[in-house]
C-alpha positions, 0 to 999 in steps of 0.5 A, spaced: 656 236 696 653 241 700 649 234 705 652 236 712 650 228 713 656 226 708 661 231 708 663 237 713 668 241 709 669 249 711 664 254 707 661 247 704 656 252 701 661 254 695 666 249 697 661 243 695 658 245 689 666 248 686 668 241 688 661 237 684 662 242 678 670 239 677 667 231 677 661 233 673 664 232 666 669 224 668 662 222 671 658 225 665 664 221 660 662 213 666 655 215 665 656 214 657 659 208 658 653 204 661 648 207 657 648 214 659 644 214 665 644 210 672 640 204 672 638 205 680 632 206 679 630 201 673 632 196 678 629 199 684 623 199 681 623 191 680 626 190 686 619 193 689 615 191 683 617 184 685 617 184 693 609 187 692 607 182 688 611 176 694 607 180 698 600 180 695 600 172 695 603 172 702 599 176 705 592 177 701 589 180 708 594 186 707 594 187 699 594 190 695 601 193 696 605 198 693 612 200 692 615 207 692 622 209 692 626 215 694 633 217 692 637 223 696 639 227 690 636 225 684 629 224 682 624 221 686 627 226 691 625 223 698 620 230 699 617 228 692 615 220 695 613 221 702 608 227 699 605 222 694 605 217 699 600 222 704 596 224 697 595 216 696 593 215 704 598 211 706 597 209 714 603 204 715 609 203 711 616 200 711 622 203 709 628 201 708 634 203 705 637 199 700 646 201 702 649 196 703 652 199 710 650 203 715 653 211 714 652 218 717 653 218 709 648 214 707 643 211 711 644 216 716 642 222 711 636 218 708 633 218 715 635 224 717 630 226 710 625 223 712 625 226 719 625 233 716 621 232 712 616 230 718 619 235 723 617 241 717 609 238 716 
């Protein structure tokens, strides 16, 4: 809660963390109910598992393809991924963000990430 792209509150620096701290116990408790974890990125793997594996047959010329995927604020953090990705070479890639609308919040401070990220190099 302290991300200024999802929410500006004032002294956000203690007022952010005091808040997540109150909601930790009720998401802990939502959490065990699924199987004790977020399955984001089990399905988000095969999701790009499958779209790399529709790009190589569509597109043998470019293959192979591979997927990485970045999340805000859990692991892989979008910092982890985009250095990986200059570790493997990458030259051309396409981002996307899997948020089902466009937000400040949540499109937004993903991309805004990305470019501190390039901003910071």
């Amino acid at each position: 809660m302290t991300d200024r792209d999802m929410i500006q509150l004032p002294v956000q620096s203690k007022l952010g963390p005091w808040i997540a701290s109150r909601r930790t116990d009720e998401v802990k408790k939502k959490y065990m109910e699924i199987g004790g974890g977020s399955p984001i990125l089990k399905w988000t793997n095969l999701q790009g598992s499958m779209l790399t594996k529709a790009l190589d047959q569509m597109l043998p010329e470019s293959a192979p393809h591979k997927h990485y995927v970045a999340f805000r604020y859990v692991p892989p953090f979008t910092e982890e991924t985009f250095e990986q990705l200059e570790k493997d070479g990458v030259e051309r890639a396409v981002i996307f963000s899997q948020y089902p609308q466009y937000s400040c919040a949540t499109t937004g401070s993903s991309l805004n990430a990305i470019a501190d990220f390039y901003r910071n190099r």
